[in-house]
C-alpha positions as CSV (number, residue, x, y, z in Angstrom):
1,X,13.5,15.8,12.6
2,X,13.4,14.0,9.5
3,X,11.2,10.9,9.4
4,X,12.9,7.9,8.2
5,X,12.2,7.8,3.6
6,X,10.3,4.8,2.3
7,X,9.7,4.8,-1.6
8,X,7.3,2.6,-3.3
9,X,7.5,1.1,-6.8
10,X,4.1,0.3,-7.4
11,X,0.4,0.5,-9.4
12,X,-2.0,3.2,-8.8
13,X,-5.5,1.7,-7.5
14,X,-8.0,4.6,-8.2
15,X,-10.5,2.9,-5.3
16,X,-7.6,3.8,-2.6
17,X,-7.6,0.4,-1.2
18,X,-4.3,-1.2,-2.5
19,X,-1.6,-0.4,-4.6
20,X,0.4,3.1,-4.1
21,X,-2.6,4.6,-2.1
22,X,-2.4,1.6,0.5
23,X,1.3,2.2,0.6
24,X,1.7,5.8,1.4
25,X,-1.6,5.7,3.9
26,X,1.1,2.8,5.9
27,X,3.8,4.7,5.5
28,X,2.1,7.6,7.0
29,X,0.9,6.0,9.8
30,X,4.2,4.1,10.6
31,X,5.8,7.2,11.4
32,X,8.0,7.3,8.0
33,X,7.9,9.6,4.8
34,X,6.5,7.7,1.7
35,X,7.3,8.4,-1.9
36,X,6.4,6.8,-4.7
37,X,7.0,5.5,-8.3
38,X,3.9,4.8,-10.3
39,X,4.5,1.8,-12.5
40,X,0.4,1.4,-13.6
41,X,-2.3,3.3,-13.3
42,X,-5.7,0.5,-12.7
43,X,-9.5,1.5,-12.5
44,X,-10.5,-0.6,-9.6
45,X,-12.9,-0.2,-7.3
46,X,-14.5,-2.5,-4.5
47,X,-15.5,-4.6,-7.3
48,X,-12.8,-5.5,-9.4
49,X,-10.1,-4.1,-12.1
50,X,-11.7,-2.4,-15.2
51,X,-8.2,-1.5,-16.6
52,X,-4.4,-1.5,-16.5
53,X,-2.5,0.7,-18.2
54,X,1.4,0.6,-17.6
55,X,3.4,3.6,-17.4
56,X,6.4,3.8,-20.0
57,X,9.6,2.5,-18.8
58,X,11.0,5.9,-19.1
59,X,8.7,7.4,-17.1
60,X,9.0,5.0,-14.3
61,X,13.0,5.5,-14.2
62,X,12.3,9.5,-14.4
63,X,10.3,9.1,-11.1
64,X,12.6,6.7,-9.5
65,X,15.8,8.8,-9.8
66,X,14.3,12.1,-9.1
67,X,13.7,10.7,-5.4
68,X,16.5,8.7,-5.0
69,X,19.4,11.4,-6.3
70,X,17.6,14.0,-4.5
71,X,15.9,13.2,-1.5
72,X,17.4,9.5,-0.7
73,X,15.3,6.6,0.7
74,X,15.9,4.3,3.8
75,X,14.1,1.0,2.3
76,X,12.5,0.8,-1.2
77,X,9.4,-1.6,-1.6
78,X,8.2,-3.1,-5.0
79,X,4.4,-3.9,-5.9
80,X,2.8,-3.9,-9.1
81,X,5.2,-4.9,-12.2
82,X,3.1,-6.3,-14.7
83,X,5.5,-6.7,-17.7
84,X,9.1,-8.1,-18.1
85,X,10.5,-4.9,-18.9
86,X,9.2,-3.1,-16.2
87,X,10.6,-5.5,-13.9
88,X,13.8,-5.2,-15.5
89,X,14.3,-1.4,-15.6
90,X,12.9,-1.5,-11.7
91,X,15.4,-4.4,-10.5
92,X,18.1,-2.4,-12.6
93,X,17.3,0.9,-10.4
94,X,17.0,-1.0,-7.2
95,X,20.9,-3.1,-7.5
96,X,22.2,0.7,-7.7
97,X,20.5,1.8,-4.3
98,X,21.6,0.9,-1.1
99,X,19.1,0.3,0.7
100,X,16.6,-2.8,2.1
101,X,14.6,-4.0,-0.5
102,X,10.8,-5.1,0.3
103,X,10.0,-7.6,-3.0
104,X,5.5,-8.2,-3.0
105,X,5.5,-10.3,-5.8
106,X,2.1,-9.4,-7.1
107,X,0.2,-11.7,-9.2
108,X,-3.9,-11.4,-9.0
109,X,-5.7,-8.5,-7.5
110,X,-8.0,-9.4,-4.3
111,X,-11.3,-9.9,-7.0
112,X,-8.7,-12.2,-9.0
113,X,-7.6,-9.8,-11.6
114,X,-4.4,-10.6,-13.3
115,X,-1.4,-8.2,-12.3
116,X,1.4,-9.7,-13.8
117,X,1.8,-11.3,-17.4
118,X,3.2,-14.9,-17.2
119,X,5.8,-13.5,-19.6
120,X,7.6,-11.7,-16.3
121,X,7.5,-14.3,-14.2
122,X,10.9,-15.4,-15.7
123,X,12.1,-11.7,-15.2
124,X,11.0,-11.6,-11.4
125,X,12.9,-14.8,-10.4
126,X,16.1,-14.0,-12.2
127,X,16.2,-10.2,-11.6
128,X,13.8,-8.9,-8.8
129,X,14.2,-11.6,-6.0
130,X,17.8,-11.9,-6.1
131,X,17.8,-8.0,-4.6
132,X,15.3,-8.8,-2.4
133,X,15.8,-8.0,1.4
134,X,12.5,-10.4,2.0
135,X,10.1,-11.4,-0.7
136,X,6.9,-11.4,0.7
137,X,4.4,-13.9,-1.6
138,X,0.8,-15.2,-1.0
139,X,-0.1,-18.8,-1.8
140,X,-1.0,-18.3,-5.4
141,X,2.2,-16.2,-6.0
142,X,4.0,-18.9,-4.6
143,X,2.5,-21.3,-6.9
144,X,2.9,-19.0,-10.2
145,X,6.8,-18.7,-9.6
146,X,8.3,-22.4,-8.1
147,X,5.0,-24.5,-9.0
148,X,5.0,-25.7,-5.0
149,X,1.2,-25.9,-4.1
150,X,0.5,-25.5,-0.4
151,X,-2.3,-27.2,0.6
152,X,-1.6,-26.8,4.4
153,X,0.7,-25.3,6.9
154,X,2.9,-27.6,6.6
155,X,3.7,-27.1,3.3
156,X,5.1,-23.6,4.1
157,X,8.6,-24.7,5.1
158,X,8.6,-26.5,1.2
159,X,7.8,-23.1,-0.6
160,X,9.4,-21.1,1.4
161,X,12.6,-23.2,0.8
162,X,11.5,-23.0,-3.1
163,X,11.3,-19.1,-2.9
164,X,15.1,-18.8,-1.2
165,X,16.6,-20.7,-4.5
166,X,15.8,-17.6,-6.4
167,X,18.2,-15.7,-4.0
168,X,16.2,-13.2,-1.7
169,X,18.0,-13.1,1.7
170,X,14.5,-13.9,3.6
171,X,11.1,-14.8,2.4
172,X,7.5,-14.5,4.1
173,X,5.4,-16.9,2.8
174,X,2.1,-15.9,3.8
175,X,-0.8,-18.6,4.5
176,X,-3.1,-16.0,4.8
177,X,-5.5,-18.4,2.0
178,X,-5.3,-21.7,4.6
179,X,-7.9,-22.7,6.9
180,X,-7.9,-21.9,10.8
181,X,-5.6,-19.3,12.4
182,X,-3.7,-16.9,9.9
183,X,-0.2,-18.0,9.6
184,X,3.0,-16.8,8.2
185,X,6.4,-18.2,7.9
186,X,9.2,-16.1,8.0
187,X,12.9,-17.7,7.2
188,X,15.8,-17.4,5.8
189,X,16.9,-20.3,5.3
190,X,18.2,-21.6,8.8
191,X,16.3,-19.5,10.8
192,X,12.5,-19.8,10.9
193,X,9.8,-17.6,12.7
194,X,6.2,-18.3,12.5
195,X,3.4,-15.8,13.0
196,X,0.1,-16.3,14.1
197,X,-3.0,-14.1,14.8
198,X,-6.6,-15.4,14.9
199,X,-8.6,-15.3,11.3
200,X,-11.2,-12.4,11.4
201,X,-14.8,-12.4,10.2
202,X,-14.4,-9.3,8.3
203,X,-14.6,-9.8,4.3
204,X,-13.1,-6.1,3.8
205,X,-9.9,-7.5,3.2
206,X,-9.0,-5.3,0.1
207,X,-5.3,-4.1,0.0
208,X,-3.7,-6.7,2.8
209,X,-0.8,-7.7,0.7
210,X,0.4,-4.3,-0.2
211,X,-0.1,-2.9,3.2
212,X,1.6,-5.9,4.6
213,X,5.1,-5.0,2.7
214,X,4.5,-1.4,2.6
215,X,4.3,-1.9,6.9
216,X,8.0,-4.0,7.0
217,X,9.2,-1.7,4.7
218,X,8.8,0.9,6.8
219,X,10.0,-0.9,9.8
220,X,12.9,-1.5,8.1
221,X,13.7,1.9,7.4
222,X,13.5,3.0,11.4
223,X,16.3,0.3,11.6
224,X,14.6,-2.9,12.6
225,X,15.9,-6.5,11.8
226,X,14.1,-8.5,9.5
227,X,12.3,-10.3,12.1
228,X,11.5,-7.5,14.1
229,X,10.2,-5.2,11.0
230,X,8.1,-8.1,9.8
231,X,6.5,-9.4,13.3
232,X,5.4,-5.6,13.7
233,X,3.8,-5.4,10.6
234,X,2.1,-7.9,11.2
235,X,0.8,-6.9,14.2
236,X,-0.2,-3.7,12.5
237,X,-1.8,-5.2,9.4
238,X,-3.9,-7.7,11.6
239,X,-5.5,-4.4,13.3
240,X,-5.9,-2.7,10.2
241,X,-8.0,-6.3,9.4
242,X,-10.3,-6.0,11.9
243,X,-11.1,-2.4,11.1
244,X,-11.3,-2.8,7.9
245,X,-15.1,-1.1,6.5
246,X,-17.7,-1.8,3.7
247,X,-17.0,0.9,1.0
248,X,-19.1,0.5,-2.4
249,X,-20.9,-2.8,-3.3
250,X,-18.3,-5.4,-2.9
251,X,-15.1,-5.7,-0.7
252,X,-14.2,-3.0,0.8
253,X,-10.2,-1.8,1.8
254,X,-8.7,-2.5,5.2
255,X,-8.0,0.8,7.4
256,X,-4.8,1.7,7.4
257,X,-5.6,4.8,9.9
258,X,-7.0,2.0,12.5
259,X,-3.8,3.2,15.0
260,X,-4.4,6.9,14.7
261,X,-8.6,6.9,15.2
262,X,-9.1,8.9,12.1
263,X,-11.9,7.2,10.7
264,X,-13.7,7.0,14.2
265,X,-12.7,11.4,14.7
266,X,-13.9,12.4,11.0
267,X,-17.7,10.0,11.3
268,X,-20.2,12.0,10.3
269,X,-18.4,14.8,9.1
270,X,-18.7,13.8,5.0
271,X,-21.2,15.1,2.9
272,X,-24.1,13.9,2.9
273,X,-25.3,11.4,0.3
């Protein structure tokens, strides 16, 4: 049997806590294939970004059709884009493919790093969301592209409706950054689903938003509806929350294993420090 092809566009995070390592390590435990295409390569750790360093455009489009021409993919999701022309020469690949799109608009890593110069930002509402299948911004992302500022849930339905006039066919506007319960809104524009789950004492946090869209991308490519894929991912991100682990001296990564018991089997089993 062939498991169901996911291929990330996306930064490399060297600290394996967001980024292409976050997606894959989803993908894997979703049940699909992942694939990638490295757009960056960052050194981050639980501390912060040290340093970007964008991949050529070539090289990115190299990467993107050997996968695609060869091997096919079921749903493609994009993360880290951090200049106008990469943006471009990704949204260019993605109109050719048929397949669901999973748009995570990233701005600012978890320590606050900037990911994306405000030079794209024209680039990713005029070419990226428009081939979006859902668009899945935080708060601050949210901000950077309509100027809408939520300052509480009920200012989701106004930035989600600012989102949709850049064309994606859904958008999750995720409230993750509000106080009290963490809430979503999904819709598309007539239709609206909100998700809940309780807020979680666990400051290891690191690699949520990638995870997140990496999960409904995945969903997607088993066949799920929109609402479906994204209520499941949810479900799987929130349990990937509350096991997330301390790793180095600041926040550490969420685990994306938490289904499978890997990190419980292999304790103790590391060398020794």
């Amino acid at each position: 049997m062939i498991p169901p092809r996911v291929l990330t566009v996306a930064g490399s995070d060297s600290g394996g806590g967001a980024g292409i390592q976050a997606d894959l390590k989803t993908m894997l435990a979703l049940g699909t294939h992942g694939m990638s295409v490295i757009t960056a390569v960052t050194a981050q750790n639980s501390l912060g970004v040290r340093g970007a360093w964008d991949l050529p455009v070539a090289a990115v489009r190299a990467q993107y059709r050997s996968v695609v021409d060869d091997i096919g993919v079921q749903a493609v999701k994009t993360g880290m884009l951090s200049s106008a022309e990469l943006v471009e020469a990704v949204a260019e690949l993605i109109a050719g493919t048929d397949a669901p799109v999973v748009v995570d608009p990233v701005g600012v890593s978890k320590h606050g790093d900037p990911l994306l110069a405000d030079s794209a930002l024209d680039s990713v509402r005029t070419r990226l969301l428009p081939l979006a299948t859902v668009a899945t911004p935080n708060l601050d992302e949210t901000t950077r592209l309509t100027g809408v500022r939520v300052e509480s849930e009920r200012g989701l339905r106004q930035a989600a409706a600012a989102v949709l006039e850049y064309g994606p066919r859904w958008v999750l506007i995720k409230g993750g950054h509000l106080p009290g319960d963490a809430v979503d809104l999904l819709t598309d524009g007539s239709q609206e689903h909100w998700l809940r789950a309780p807020r979680l004492d666990n400051r290891h946090t690191h690699g949520t938003g990638c995870t997140l869209a990496s999960a409904i991308a995945a969903q997607l490519a088993k066949g799920e509806t929109v609402p479906r894929a994204v209520a499941a991912a949810k479900e799987y991100v929130t349990g990937a929350i509350a096991a997330g682990f301390p790793l180095g001296a600041g926040i550490g990564p969420v685990d994306h294993g938490w289904r499978l018991g890997l990190r419980a089997a292999g304790e103790g089993t590391g060398p020794a420090r």
